[in-house]
C-alpha positions in Angstrom: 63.2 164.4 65.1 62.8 162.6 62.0 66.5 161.6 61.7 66.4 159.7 65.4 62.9 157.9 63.9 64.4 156.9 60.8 67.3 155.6 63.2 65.1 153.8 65.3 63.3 152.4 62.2 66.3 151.4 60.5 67.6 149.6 64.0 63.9 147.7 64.0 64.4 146.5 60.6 67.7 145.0 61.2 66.6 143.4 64.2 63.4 141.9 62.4 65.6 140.5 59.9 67.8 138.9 62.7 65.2 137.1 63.9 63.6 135.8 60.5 67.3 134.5 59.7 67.8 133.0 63.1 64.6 131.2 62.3 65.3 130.1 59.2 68.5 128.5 60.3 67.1 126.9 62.6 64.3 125.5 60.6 66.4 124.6 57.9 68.9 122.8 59.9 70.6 125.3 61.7 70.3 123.2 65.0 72.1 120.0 63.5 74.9 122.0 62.6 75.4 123.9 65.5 75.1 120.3 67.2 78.0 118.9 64.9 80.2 121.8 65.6 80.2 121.5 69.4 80.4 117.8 68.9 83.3 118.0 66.9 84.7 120.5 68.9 83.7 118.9 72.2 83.7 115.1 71.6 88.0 114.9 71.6 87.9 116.5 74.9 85.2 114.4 76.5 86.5 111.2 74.5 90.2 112.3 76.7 88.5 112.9 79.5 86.5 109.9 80.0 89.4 107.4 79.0 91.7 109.5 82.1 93.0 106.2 84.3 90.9 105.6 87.5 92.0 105.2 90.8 91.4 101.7 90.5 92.9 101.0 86.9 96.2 102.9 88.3 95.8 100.1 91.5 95.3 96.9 89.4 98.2 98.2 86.5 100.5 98.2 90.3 98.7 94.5 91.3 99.7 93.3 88.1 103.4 94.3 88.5 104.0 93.4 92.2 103.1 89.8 90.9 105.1 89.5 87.9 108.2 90.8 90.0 107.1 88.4 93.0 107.0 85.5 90.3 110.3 86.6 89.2 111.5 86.7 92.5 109.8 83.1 93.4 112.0 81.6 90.3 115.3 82.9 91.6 114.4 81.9 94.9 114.0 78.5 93.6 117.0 78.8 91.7 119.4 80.1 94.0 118.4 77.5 96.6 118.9 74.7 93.8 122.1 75.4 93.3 123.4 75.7 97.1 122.0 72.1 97.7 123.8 71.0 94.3 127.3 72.1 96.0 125.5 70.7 99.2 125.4 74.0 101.4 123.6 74.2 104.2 121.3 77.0 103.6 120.4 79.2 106.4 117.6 81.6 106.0 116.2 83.0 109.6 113.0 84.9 109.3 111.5 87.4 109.7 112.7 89.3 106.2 111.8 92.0 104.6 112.3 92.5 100.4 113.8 95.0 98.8 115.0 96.7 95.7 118.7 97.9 95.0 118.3 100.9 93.3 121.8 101.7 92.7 125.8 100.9 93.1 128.6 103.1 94.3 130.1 103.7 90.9 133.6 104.0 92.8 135.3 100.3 92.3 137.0 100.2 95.7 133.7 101.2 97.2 131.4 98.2 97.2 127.6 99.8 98.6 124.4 99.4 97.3 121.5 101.4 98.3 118.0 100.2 98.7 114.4 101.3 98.6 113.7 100.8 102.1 114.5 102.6 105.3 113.5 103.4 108.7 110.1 103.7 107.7 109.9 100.0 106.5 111.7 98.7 109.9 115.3 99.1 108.6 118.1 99.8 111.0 121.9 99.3 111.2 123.6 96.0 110.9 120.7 94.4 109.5 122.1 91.2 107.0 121.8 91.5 103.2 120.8 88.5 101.7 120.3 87.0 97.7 116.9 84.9 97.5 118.7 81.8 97.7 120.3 82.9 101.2 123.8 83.6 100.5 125.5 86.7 102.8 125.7 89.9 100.7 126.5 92.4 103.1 125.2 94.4 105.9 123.0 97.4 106.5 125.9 100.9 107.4 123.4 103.5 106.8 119.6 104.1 107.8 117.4 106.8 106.1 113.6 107.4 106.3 112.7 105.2 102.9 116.2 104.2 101.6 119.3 102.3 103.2 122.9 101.6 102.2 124.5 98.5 102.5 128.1 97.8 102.9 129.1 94.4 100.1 131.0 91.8 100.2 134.1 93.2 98.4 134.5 96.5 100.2 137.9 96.8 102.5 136.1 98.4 105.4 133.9 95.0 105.7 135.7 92.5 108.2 133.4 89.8 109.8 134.4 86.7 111.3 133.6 83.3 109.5 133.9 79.7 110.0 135.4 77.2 108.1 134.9 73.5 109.2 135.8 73.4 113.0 138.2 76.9 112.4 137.2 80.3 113.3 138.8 83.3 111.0 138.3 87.2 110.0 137.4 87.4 106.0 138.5 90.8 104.8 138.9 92.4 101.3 142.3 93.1 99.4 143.0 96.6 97.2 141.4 94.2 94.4 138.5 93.2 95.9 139.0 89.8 96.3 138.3 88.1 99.2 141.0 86.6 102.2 140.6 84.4 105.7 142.8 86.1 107.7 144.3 84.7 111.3 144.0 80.6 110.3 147.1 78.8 111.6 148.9 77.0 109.5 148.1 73.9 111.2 144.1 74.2 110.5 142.9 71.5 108.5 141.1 73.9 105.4 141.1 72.5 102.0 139.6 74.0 98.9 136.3 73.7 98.2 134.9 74.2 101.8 132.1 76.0 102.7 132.8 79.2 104.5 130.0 80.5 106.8 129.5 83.8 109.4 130.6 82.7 112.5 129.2 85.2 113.9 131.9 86.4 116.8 132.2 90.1 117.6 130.5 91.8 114.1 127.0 91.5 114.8 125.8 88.8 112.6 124.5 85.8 113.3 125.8 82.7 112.4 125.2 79.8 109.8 125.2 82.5 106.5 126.7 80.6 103.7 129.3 83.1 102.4 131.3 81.7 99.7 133.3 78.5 99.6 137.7 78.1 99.9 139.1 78.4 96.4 142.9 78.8 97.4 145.2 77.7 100.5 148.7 78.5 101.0 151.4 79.2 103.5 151.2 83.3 104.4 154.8 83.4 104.3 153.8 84.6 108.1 153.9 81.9 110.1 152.2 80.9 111.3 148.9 81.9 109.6 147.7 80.3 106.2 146.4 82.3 103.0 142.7 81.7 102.0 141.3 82.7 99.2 137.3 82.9 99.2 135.2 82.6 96.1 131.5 83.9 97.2 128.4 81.9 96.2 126.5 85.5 95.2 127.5 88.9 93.6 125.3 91.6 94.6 125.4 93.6 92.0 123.9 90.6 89.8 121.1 91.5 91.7 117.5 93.3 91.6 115.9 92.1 94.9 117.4 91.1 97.9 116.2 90.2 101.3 117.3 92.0 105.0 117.1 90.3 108.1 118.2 90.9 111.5 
């Protein structure tokens, strides 16, 4: 019996002295330190925390980009369109169009595609026209997905469209090389370098009027009686960023 009281004493005591020492910690400045610690502990966490981007920052950071890239944009725009009237091209630029991004290039070189950031979701379908910002024909729209498109570039074999040179009407193709050739121009067309070749716009789905390039070569075939035309184009896609699509 007097074991368990001396226990029970002995457990008083210490909790007695808790208490005084508690106290005096506290009086003595236990509560500022205690403060201190959590702050110091704390305050990184709520400093992170309260410096997290909003909503609205992450909005305005996106505003702020959209109108550098649409100054950009404006600039080449006004550059592109400088230069065609310089070499006195008649630009043609139908509207609607719609702008977009090429985010990358076939990286085979007899394979001239680009694929965009726009698709079906954005209004894009097949044989839509690929445009620079000064106007010049790029290439047309091949494959449609839901936010992302392939076009088919000047360049590429498989792309034959018809084109108009002066009063003549002929088929521009590709060769292994990538260089560009007016097919099916008799030899009796009046073509001289240094005219403007345009879409004609016969049997491929474009329309017509698209500056394309402009007649850097003519000779004879060698069969008759077609003439050979080489084509140097205005643009290069892949010297591009943003293009523009219309139908």
């Amino acid at each position: 019996m007097r074991k368990k009281n001396s226990f029970t004493l002995k457990k008083s005591y210490i909790i007695i002295c808790a208490i005084i020492l508690l106290a005096l910690f506290y009086i003595l400045g236990g509560r500022g330190f205690i403060i201190d610690s959590l702050s110091a502990i704390l305050g990184p966490m709520l400093s992170r925390i309260s410096y997290l981007p909003t909503r609205d920052d992450i909005l305005e950071k996106e505003n702020v980009k959209l109108r550098q890239e649409n100054a950009i944009l404006s600039e080449r725009v006004i550059a592109q369109e400088a230069l065609l009237k310089d070499k006195n091209i008649d630009i043609k630029f139908p509207g609607p169009k719609l702008l977009t991004r090429i985010l990358w290039f076939n990286l085979l070189p007899s394979k001239r595609v680009a694929h965009i950031n726009r698709g079906s979701s954005q209004g894009v379908y097949s044989d839509m026209v690929a445009l620079d910002p000064g106007g010049s024909f790029l290439g047309k729209v091949i494959n449609v997905f839901n936010d992302s498109a392939d076009i088919l570039l000047l360049g590429d074999k498989s792309l034959r469209i018809s084109v108009r040179i002066g009063d003549t009407i002929g088929a521009l193709e590709a060769t292994s090389d990538n260089k560009l050739m007016v097919n099916l121009v008799g030899s009796d067309s009046n073509i001289e370098v240094g005219m403007p070749v345009y879409t004609a716009g016969q049997g491929d789905a474009l329309p017509q009027g698209i500056a394309i390039g402009r007649v850097s070569e003519v000779s004879p075939s060698g069969v008759e009686p077609f003439l050979t035309i080489k084509v140097n184009a205005f643009s290069d896609a892949r010297a591009q960023e943003y293009i523009f699509l219309i139908p």
